[in-house]
N, C-alpha and C positions, 0 to 999 in steps of 0.2 A: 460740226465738231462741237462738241458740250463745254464749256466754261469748265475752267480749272478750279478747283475746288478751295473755298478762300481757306488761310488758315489762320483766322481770327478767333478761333476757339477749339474745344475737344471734341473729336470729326468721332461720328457714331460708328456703333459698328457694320461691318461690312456683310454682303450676302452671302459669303462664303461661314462669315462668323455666323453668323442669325441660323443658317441651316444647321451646324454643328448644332448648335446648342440648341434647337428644336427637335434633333434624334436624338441628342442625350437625354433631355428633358421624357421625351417620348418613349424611350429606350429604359427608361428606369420605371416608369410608371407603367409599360406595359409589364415587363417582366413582375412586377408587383402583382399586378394581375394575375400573370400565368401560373404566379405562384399559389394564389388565393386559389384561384378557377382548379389548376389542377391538384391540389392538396382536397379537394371540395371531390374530386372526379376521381382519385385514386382512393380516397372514403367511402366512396360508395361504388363504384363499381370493381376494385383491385387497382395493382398493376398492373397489369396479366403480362408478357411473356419478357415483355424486357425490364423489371424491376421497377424500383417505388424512383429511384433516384433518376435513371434514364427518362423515366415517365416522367417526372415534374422537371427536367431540364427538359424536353420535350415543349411540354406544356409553356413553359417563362420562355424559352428563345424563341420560340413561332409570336406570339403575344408580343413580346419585346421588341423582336423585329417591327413586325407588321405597325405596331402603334407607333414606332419611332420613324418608319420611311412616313407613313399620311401625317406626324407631327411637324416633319422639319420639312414637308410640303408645304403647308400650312400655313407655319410660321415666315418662310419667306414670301410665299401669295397675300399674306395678313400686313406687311411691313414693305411693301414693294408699292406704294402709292406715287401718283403721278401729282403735281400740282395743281392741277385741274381740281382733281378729288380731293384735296389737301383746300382748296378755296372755296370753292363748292362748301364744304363742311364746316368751314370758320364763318362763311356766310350765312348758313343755316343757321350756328349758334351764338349770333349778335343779337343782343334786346332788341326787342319791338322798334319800331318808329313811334309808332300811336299812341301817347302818353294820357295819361287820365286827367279831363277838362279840369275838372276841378284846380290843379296843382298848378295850372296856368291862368285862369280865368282873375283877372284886375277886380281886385275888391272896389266897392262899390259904398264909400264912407256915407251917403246922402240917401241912401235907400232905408226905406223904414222897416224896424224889425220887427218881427212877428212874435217876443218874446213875453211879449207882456201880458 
């Protein structure tokens, strides 16, 4: 059974929320698409039988869909991390160990210099 989730701060959103708003997210930039793409395809090749307006809502709800279902797939596979992967990664991005000799190395008051 999982630990109860503390409530010592503002708890993120949830994967039902994360999906939403990766098909909306998805859903508005395809349809943007389908708009461009089929404004682009009834210019040059017509309408043909079902109108200018039937064709570009054609064109933006197939686009809109399609990019909104693989966005809010996506988005919850992209935000769905385990701990493991989550340590792993903070591990990878801590400084070095191996610091530069020099910034450690005890001066040496009685050694003669080579300045002169």
């Amino acid at each position: 059974m999982p630990p109860p989730p503390s409530h010592g701060g503002a708890m993120g959103p949830s994967t039902t929320d994360k999906l939403k708003m990766g098909a909306l997210m998805g859903g508005t930039v395809g349809t943007i698409i389908g708009f461009i793409f089929g404004t682009v395809n009834i210019f040059r090749y017509g309408a043909g039988p079902n109108g200018i307006m039937r064709t570009l809502g054609q064109y933006m709800l197939g686009s809109g869909a399609t990019f909104g279902f693989f966005m809010s797939i996506g988005s919850v596979i992209r935000s769905d991390s385990s701990p493991i992967a989550y340590e792993a990664y903070m591990h990878a991005q801590r400084k070095p160990m191996i610091m530069a000799a020099n910034a450690f190395r005890p001066r040496n008051p009685t050694r003669p210099s080579s300045d002169k």
